[in-house]
Structure formats: structure tokens, C-alpha cells
C-alpha positions in Angstrom: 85.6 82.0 98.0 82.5 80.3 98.7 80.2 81.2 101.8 82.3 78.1 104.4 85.3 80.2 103.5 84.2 83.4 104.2 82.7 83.0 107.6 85.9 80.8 108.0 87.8 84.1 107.4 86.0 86.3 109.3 85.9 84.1 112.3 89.7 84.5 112.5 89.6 87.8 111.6 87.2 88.6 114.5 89.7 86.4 117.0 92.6 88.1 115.8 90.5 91.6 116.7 90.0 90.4 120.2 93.6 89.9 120.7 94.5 93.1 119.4 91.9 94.9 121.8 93.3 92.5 125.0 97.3 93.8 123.5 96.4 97.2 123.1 94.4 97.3 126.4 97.5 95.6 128.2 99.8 97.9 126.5 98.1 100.9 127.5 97.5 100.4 131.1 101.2 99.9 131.4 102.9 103.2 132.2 104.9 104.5 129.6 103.7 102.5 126.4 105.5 102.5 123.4 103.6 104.9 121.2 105.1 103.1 117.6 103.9 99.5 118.8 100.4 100.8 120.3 100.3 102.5 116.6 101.1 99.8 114.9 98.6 97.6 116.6 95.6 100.0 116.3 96.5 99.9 112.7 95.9 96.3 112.0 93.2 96.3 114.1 91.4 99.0 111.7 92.7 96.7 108.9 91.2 94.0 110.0 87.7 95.3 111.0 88.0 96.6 107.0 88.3 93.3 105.9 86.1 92.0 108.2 83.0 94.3 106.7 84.4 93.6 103.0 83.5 90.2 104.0 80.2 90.4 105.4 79.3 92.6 102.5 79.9 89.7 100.4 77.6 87.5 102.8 74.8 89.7 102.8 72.6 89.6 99.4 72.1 92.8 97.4 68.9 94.4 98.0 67.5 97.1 96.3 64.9 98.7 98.6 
């Protein structure tokens, strides 16, 4: 993937996040959510944000301090 692609990616990555958070948030405040769907979601969320810094690692230059 060249750099277009990448920040491409991670800008629906990042959108998809946001969703997640506004889902999860709306699931929660209900009163009895269901535990296996508000699992489910936090886990792609934590999927995503581990893409999401494989990506910008591959953004940022290797620098050896």
C-alpha cells in the first residue's frame, strides 16, 4: 500500500471507531444491555484501533534516536 492508501484506510478505520463509541455508548445507557453485543462491539473496536496504529507505524519513518 502506498502512503494515499494508508491514510485512506485509516480514515475509515477512525469513522468506523466513532461509530462503535456512539453504539456502544447508546447501548450502554439503555437499561439492561445485552452483555454479548456490547462485547462484541468493544472487541472490534480494540481491533480496529490495532490496525489503526499498525498503520500509522507504517506512516511514520524509522528513527533511530
Amino acid at each position: 500500500m502506498d502512503e494515499t492508501q494508508i491514510r485512506d484506510r485509516l480514515d475509515g478505520l477512525r469513522l468506523e471507531h466513532r461509530d462503535l463509541d456512539a453504539a456502544i455508548a447508546a447501548l450502554a445507557a439503555i437499561g439492561s444491555p445485552d452483555q454479548v453485543q456490547l462485547a462484541r462491539l468493544k472487541k472490534r473496536k480494540l481491533r480496529l484501533r490495532d490496525e489503526m496504529s499498525m498503520l500509522e507505524d507504517q506512516l511514520l519513518p524509522d528513527i533511530i534516536a
